[in-house]
Backbone as JSON, one array per atom type, in Angstrom:
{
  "sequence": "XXXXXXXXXXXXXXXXXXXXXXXXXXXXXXXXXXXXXXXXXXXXXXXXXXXXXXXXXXXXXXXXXXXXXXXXXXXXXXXXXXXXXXXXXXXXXXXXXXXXXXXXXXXXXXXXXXXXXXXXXXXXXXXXXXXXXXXXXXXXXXXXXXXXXXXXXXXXXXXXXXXXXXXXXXXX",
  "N": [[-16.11, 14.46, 18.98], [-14.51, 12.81, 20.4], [-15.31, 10.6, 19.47], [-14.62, 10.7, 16.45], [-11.88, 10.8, 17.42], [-11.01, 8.47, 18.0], [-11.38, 6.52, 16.14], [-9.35, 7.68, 14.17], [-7.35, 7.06, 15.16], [-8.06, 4.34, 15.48], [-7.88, 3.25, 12.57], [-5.57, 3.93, 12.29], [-4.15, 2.11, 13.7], [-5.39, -0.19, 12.77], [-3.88, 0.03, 9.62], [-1.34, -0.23, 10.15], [-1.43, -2.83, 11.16], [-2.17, -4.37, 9.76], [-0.69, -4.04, 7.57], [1.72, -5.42, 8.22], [1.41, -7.77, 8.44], [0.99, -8.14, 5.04], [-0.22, -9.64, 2.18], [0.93, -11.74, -0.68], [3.28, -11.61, -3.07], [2.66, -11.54, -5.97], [2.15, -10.83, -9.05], [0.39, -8.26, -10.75], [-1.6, -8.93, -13.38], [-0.85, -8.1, -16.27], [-1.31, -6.57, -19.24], [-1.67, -5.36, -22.95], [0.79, -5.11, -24.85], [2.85, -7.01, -24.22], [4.33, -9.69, -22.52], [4.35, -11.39, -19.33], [5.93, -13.57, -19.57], [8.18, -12.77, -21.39], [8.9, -11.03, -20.0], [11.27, -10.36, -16.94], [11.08, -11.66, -13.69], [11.38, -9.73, -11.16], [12.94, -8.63, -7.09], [12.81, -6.16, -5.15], [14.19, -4.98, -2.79], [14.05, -3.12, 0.83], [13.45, -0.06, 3.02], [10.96, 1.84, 4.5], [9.89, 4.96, 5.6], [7.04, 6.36, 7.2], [4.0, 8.97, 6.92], [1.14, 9.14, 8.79], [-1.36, 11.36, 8.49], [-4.54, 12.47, 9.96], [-7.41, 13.12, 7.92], [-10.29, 14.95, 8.15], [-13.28, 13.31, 8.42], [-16.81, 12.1, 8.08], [-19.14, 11.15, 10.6], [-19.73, 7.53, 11.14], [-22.42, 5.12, 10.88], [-23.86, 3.6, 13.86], [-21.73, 1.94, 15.66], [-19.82, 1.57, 13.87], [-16.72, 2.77, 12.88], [-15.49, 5.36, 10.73], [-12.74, 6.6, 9.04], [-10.19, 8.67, 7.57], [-6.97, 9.31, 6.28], [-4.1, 11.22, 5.14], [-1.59, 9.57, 3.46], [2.13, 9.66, 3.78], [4.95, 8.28, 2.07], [8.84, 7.57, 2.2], [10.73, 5.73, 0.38], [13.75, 3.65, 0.69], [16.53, 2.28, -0.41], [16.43, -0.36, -2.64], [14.06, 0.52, -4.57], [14.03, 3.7, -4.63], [12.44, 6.7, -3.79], [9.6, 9.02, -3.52], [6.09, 8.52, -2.08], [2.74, 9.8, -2.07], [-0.92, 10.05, -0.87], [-3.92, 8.58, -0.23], [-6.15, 7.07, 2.82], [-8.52, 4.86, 3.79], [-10.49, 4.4, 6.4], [-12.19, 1.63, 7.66], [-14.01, 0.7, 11.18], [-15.48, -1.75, 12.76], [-17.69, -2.49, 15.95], [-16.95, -4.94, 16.86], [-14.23, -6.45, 18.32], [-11.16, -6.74, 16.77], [-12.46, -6.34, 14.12], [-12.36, -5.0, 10.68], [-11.44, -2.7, 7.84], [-9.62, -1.9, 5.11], [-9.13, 0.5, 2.48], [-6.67, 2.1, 0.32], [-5.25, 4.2, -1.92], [-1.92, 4.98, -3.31], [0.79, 7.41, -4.88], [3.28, 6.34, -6.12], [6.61, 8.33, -6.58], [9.36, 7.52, -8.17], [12.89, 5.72, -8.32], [13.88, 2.76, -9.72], [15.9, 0.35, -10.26], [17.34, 2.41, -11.79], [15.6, 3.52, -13.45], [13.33, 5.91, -13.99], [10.44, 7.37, -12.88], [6.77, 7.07, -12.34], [4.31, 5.21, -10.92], [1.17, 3.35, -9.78], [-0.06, 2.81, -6.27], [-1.81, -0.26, -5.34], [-4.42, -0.6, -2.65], [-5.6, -3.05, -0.46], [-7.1, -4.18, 2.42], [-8.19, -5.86, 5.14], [-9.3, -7.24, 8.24], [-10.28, -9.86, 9.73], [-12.29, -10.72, 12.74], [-9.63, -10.5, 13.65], [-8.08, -12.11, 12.23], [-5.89, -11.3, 9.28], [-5.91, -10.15, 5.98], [-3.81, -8.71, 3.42], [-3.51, -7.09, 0.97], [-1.3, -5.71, -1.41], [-0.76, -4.11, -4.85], [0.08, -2.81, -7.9], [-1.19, -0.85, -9.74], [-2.33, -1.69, -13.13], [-0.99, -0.5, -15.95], [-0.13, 2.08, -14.94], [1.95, 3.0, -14.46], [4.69, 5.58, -15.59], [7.08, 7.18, -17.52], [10.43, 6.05, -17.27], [9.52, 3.74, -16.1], [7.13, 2.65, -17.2], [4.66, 0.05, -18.1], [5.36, -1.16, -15.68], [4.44, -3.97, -13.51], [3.51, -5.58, -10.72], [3.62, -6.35, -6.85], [3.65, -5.59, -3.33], [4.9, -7.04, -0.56], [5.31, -5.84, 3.35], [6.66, -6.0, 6.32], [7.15, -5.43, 9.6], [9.34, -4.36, 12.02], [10.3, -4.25, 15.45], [9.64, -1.49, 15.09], [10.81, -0.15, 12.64], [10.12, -0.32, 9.06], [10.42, -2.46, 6.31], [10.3, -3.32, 2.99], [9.17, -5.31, 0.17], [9.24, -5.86, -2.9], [7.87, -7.36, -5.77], [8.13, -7.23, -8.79], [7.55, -6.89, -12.55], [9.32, -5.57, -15.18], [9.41, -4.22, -18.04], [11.43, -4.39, -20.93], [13.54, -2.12, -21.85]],
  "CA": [[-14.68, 14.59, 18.78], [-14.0, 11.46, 20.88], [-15.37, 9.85, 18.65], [-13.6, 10.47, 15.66], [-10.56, 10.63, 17.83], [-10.52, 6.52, 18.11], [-11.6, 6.15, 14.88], [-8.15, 7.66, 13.7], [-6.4, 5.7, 16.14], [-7.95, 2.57, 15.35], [-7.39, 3.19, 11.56], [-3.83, 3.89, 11.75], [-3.53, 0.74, 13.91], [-5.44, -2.0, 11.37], [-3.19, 0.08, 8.63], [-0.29, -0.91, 10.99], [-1.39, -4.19, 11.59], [-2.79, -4.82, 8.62], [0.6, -3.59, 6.88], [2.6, -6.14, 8.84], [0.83, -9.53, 7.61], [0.89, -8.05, 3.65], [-0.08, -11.15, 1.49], [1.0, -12.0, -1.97], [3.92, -11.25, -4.19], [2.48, -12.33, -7.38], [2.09, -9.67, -10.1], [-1.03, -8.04, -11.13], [-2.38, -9.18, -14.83], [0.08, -7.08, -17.44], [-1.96, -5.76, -20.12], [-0.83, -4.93, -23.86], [1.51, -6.74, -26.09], [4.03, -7.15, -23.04], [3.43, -10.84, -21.5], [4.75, -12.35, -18.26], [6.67, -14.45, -20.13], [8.87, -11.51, -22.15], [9.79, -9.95, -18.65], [11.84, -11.29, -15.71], [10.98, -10.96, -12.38], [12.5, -9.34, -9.8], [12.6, -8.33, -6.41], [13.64, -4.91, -5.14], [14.02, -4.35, -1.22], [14.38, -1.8, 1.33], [12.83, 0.23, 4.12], [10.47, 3.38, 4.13], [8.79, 5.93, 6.57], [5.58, 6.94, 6.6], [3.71, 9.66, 8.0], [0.11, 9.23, 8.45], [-2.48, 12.16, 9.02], [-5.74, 12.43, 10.34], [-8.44, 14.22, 7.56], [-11.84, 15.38, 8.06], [-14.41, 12.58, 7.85], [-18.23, 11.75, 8.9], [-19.45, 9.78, 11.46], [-20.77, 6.53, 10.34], [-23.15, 4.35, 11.25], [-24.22, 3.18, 14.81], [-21.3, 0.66, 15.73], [-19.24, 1.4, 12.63], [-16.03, 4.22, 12.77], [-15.35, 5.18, 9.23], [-11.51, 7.45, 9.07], [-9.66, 9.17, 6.67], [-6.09, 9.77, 6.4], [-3.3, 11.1, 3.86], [0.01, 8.72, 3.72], [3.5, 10.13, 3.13], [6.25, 7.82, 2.49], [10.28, 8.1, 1.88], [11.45, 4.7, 0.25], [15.13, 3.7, 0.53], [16.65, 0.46, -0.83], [15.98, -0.99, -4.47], [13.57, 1.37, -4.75], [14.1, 5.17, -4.26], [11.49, 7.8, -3.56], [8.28, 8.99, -1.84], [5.01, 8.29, -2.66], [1.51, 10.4, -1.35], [-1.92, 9.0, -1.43], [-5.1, 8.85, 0.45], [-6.24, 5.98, 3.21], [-10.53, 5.13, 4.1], [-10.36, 2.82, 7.24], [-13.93, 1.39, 8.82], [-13.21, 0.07, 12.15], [-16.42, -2.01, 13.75], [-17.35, -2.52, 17.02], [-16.77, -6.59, 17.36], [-12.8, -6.29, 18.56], [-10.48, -7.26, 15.73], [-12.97, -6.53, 12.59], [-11.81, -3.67, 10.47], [-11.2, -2.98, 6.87], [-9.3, -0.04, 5.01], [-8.5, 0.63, 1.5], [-5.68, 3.14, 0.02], [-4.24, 4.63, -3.3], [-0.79, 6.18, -3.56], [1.36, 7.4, -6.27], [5.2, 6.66, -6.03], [7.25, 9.03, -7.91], [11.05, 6.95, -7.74], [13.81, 4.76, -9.18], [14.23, 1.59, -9.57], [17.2, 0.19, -11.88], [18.26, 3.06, -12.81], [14.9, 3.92, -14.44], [12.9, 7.05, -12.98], [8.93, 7.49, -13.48], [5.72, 6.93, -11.48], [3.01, 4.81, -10.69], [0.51, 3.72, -8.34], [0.01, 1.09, -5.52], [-3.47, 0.06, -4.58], [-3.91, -1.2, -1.09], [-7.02, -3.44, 0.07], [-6.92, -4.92, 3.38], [-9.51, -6.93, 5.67], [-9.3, -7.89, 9.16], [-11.97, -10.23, 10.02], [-12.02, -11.29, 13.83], [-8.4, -10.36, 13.99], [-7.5, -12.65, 11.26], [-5.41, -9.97, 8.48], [-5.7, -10.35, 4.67], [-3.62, -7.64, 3.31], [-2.66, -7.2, -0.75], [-1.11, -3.97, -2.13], [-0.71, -4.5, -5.81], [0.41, -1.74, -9.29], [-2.52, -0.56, -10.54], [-2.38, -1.73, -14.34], [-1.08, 0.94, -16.57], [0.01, 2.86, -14.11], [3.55, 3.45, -14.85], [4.76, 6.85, -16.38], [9.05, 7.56, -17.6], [10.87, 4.88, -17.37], [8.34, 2.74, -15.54], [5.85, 2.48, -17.47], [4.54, -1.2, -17.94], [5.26, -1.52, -14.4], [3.26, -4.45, -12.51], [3.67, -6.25, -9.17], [3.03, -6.35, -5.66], [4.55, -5.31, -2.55], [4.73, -6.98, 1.24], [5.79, -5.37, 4.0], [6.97, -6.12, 7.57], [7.22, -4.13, 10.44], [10.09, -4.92, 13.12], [11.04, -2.75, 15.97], [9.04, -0.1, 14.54], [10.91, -0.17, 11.58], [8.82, -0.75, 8.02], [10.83, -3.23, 5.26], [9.35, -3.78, 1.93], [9.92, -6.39, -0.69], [8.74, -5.23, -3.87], [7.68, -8.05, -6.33], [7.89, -6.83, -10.05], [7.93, -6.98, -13.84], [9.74, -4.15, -15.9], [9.57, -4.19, -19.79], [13.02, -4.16, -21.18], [14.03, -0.74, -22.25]],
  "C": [[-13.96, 13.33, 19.27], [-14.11, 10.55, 20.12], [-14.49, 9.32, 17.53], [-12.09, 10.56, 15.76], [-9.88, 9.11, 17.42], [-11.08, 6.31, 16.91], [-10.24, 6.35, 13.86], [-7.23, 7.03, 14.22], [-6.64, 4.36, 15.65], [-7.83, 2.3, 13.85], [-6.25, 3.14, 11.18], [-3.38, 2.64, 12.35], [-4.02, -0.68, 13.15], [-4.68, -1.32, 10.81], [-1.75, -0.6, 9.17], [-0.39, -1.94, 10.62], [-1.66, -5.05, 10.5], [-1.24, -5.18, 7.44], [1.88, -4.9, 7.37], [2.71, -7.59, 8.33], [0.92, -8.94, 6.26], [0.97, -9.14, 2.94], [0.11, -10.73, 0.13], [2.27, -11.7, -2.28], [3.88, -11.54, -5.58], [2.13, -10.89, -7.97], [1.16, -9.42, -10.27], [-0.99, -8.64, -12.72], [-1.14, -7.85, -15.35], [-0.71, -7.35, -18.69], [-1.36, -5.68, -21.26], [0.1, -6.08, -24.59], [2.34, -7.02, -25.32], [3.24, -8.56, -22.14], [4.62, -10.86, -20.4], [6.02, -12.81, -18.71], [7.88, -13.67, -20.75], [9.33, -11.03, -20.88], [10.11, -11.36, -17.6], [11.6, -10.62, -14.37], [12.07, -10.81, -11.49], [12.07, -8.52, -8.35], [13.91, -7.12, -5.66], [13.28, -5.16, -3.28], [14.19, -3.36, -0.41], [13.78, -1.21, 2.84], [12.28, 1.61, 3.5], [10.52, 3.59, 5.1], [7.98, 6.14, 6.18], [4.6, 7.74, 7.47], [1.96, 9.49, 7.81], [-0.88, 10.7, 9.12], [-3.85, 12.02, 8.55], [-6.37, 13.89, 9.4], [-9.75, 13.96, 8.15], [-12.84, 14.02, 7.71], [-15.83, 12.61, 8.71], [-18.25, 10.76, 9.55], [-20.15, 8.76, 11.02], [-21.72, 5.82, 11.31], [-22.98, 3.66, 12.82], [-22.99, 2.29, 15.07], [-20.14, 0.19, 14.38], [-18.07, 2.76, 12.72], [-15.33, 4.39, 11.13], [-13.49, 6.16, 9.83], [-11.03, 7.57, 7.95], [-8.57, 9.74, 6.84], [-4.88, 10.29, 4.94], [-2.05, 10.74, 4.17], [0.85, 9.55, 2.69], [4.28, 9.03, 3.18], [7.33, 8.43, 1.88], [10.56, 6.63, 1.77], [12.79, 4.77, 0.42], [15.29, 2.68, 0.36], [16.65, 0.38, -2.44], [15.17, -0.18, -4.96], [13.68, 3.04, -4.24], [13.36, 5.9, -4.54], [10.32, 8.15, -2.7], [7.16, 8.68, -3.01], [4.08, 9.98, -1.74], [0.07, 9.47, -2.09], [-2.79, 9.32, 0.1], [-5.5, 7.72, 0.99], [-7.91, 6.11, 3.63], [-10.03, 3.71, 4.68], [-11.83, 2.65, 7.39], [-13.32, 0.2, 9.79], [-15.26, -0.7, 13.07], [-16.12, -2.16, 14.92], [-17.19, -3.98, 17.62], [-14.4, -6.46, 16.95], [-12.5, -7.18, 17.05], [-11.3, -7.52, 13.76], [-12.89, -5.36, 12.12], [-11.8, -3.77, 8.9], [-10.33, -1.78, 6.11], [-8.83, -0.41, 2.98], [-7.39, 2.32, 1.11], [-5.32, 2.95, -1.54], [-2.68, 5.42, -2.97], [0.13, 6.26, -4.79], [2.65, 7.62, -5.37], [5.67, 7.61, -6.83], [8.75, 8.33, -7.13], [11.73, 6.45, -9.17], [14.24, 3.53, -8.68], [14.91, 0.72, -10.97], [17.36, 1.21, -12.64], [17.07, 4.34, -13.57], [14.05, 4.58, -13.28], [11.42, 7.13, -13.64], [7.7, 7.82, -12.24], [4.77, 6.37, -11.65], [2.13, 4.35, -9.47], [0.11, 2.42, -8.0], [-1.75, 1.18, -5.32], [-3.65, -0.71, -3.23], [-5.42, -2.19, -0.79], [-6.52, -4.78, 1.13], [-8.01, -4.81, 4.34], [-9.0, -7.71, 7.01], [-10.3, -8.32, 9.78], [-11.55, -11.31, 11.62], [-10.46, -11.59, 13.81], [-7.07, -11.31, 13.34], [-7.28, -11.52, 9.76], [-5.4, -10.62, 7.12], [-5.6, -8.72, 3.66], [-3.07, -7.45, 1.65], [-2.47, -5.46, -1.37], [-0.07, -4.46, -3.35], [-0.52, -3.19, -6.88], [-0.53, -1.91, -9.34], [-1.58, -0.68, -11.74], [-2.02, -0.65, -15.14], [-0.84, 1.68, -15.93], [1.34, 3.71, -14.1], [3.58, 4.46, -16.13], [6.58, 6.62, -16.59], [9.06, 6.31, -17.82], [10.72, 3.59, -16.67], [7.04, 2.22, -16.3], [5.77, 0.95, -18.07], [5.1, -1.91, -17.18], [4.02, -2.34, -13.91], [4.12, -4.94, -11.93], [3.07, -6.07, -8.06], [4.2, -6.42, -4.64], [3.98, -6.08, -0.78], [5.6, -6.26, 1.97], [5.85, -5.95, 4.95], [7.49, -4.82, 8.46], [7.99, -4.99, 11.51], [10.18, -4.1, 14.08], [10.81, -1.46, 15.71], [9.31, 0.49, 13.48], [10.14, -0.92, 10.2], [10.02, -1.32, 7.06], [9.43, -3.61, 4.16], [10.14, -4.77, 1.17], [8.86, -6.38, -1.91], [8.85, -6.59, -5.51], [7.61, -7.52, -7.92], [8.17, -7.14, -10.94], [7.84, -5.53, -13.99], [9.83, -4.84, -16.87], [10.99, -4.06, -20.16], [12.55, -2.54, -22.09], [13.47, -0.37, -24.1]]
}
């Protein structure tokens, strides 16, 4: 039980920490007869919450804590809504090496236009150096999102979470 106690602990803190450094704002690949070039980018900002809980996982390997959690957020800002979604940390035992990936599906609005799609998360802390990218899954966009891409960083101040939401939308 101790075990997988600090295993949820030290997952929610690389997602933390991890979440704080977020690299990129460049767009994912857009798909379909819709180029790059045809859309204008833009950037939406804001703040969320987010609640993380501790599921059920196995113990891993000798020197290895695997964790499993399910993320809630509540966007506010340029973007409006919540998401849900599922997090898989592995936390070794050489301080500062960690790794975690996540899916979640937004359901919001942004300009006006109401839909849903989904972020993908993959982040890598290697000897306490963070490489963090959460990017649209392709195709992912439903309503008046759909041929939604981009990428989102975040910062964390004061315990408060800011995002800055990198995207292409299709014209109407």
């Amino acid at each position: 039980m101790r075990r997988v106690l600090r295993g949820v602990v030290a997952g929610a803190c690389l997602a933390v920490g991890l979440a704080s450094l977020w690299l990129g704002t460049q767009a994912a690949g857009v798909t379909g007869a819709v180029t790059q070039q045809s859309m204008v980018t833009k950037l939406a900002k804001g703040t969320f919450e987010v609640k993380l809980i501790p599921l059920a996982t196995e113990d891993g390997a000798e020197g290895v804590t695997l964790s499993r959690m399910s993320i809630d957020k509540q966007f506010s800002g340029d973007l409006q809504g919540t998401s849900k979604g599922e997090m898989l940390s592995a936390v070794t035992s050489v301080q500062g090496s960690a790794g975690y990936v996540a899916i979640e599906r937004v359901s919001g609005t942004i300009e006006g236009r109401s839909g849903t799609f989904v972020l993908q998360h993959n982040g890598v802390m290697n000897r306490s150096t963070p490489e963090l990218r959460i990017i649209v899954v392709p195709d992912s966009g439903t309503g008046g999102l759909k041929g939604l891409a981009g990428s989102m960083t975040i910062k964390i101040d004061g315990g408060k979470h800011f995002y800055e939401f990198g995207y292409f939308l299709p014209e109407n």
